[in-house]
TORKOL-866859 format. One record per residue (C-alpha): y, z, x. Coordinates in nm, 2 decimals. Each point is the difference from the previous one (the first is absolute). Layout:
N
+--------+--------+--------+
!      y !      z !      x !
+--------+--------+--------+
!      Y !      Z !      X !
...
+--------+--------+--------+
//
This chain:
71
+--------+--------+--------+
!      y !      z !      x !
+--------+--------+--------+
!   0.00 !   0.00 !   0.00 !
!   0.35 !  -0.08 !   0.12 !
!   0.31 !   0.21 !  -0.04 !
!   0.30 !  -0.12 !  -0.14 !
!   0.30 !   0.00 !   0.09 !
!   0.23 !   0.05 !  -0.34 !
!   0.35 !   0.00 !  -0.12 !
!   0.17 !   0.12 !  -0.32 !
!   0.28 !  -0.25 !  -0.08 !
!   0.15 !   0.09 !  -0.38 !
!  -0.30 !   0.10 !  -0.13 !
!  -0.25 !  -0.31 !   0.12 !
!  -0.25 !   0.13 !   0.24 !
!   0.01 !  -0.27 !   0.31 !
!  -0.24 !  -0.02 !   0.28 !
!   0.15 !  -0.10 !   0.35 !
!  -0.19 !  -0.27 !   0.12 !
!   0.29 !  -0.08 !   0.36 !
!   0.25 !   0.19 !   0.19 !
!   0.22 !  -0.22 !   0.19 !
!   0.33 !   0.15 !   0.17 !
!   0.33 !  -0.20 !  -0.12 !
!   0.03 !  -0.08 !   0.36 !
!  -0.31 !  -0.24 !  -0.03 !
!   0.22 !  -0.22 !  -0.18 !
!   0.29 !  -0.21 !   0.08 !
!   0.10 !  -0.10 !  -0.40 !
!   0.02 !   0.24 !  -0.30 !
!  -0.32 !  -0.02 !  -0.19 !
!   0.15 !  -0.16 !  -0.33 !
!  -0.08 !  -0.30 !  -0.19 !
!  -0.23 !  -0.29 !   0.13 !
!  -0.06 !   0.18 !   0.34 !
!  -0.12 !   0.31 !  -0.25 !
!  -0.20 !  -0.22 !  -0.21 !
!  -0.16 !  -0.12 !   0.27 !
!  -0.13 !   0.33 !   0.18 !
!  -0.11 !   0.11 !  -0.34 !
!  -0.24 !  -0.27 !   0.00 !
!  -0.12 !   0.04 !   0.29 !
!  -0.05 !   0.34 !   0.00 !
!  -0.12 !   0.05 !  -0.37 !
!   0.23 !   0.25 !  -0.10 !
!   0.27 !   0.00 !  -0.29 !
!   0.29 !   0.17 !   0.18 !
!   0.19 !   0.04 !   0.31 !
!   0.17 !   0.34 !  -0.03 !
!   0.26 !   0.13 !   0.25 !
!  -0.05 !   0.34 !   0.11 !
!   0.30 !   0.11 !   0.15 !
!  -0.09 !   0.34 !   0.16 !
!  -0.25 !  -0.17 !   0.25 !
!   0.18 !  -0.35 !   0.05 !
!  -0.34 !  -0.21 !  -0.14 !
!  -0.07 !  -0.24 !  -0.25 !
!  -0.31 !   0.10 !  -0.21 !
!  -0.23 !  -0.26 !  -0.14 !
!  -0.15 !   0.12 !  -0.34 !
!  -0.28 !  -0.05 !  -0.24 !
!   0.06 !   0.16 !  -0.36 !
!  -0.25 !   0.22 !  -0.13 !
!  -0.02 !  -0.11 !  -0.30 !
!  -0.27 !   0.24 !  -0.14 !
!   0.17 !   0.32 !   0.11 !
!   0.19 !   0.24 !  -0.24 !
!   0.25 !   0.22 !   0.21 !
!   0.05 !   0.34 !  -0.14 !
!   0.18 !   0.31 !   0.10 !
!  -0.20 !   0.28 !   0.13 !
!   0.14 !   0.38 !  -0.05 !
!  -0.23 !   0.24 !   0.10 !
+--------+--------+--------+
//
């Protein structure tokens, strides 16, 4: 079994399928250039993630319910 590597993006459960630091590339990733990636990759999103300076490449889960947990 592999583990996953998921994300919570307003809640739709995403798993990260690529890490790649903005640095990797020399265009914004919008548009045609994003369209393409997508397909080559698999995924349905490019997100930003600011904190860590990386582009995350993203499959939705779509079978997965998010829900609060309060112990």
């Amino acid at each position: 079994m592999r583990k996953l590597n998921l994300i919570n993006v307003t809640d739709e459960l995403y798993e990260v399928i690529q890490k790649f630091p903005y640095t990797k590339f020399k265009v914004q990733l919008e548009g045609e250039n994003a369209e393409i990636l997508k397909l080559h990759y698999g995924v349905d999103k490019i997100l930003r993630h600011h904190p860590t300076q990386e582009y995350f490449f993203v499959k939705l889960v779509e079978d997965a319910k998010v829900e609060s947990y309060k112990p």
